[in-house]
C-alpha positions as CSV (number, residue, x, y, z in Angstrom):
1,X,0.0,0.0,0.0
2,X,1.7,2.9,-0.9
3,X,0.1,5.4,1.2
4,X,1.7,2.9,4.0
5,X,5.1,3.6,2.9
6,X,4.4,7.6,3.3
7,X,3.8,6.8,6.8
8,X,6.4,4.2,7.7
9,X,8.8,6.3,6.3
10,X,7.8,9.3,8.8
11,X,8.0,7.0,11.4
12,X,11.1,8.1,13.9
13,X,13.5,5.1,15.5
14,X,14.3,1.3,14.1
15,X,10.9,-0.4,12.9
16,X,12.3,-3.3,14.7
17,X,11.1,-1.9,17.8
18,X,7.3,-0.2,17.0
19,X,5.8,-3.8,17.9
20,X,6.4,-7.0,19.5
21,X,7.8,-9.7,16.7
22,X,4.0,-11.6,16.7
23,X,5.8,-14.4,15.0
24,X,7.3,-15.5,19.0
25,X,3.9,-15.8,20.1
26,X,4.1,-19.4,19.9
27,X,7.9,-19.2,21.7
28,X,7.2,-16.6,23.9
29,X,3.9,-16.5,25.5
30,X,1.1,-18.9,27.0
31,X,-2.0,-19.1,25.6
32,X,-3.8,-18.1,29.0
33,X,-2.0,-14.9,28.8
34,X,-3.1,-14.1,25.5
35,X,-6.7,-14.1,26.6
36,X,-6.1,-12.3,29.3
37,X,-4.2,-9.7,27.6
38,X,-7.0,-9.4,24.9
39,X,-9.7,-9.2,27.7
40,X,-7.6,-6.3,29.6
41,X,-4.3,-5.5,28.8
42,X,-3.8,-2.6,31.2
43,X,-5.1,-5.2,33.7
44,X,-1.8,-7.9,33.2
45,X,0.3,-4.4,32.0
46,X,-0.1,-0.9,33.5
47,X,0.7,1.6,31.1
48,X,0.7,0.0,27.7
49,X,0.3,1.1,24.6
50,X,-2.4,-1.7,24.0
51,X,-5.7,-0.6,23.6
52,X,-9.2,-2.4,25.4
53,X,-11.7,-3.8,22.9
54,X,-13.2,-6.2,25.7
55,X,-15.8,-5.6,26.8
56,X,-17.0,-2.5,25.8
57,X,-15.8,-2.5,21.9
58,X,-15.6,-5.5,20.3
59,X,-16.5,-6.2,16.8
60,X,-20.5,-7.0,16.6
61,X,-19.6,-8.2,13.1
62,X,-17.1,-10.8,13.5
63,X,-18.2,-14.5,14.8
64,X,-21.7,-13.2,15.9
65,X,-20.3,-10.6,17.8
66,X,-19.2,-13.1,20.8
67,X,-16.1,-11.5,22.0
68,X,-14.8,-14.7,24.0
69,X,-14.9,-16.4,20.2
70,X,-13.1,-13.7,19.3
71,X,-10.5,-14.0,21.8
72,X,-10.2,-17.2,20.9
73,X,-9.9,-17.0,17.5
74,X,-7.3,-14.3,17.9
75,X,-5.5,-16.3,20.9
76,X,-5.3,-19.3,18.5
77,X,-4.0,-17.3,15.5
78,X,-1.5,-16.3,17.3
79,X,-0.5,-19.2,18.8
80,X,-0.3,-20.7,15.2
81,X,1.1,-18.5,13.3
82,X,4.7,-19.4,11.5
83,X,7.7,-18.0,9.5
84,X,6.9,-20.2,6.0
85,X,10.1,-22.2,4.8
């Protein structure tokens, strides 16, 4: 998207370090703490940058609008996800 490369080229500092690498999530994290950090992530960290779309603002439109589906389904993407060979 080339109105993406505007932006990401405004964009002070290393890229490296705007976002965690989601492609550890599998290393890194436990699946218990993804849904807990999806339900309220200044709950398990004060402070971050992370914003809360449980339970007020969740999707209506997405898997029937059932947010602990959605966590779910989000919790297990990332839990699957992986660099392709």
């Amino acid at each position: 998207m080339p109105e993406m490369a505007v932006v990401t080229r405004r964009l002070p500092g290393d890229p490296s370090g705007w976002a965690p690498d989601l492609m550890l999530s599998r290393q890194r994290l436990k699946p218990s703490w993804v849904e807990n950090w999806l339900r309220d992530p200044q709950g398990v960290q004060p402070g971050t940058k992370m914003p809360a779309y449980y339970p007020d603002s969740y999707p209506p439109d997405i898997l029937g609008g059932d947010p602990e589906k959605q966590i779910q389904a989000m919790k297990d993407f990332l839990m699957n996800l992986r660099k392709e060979d």
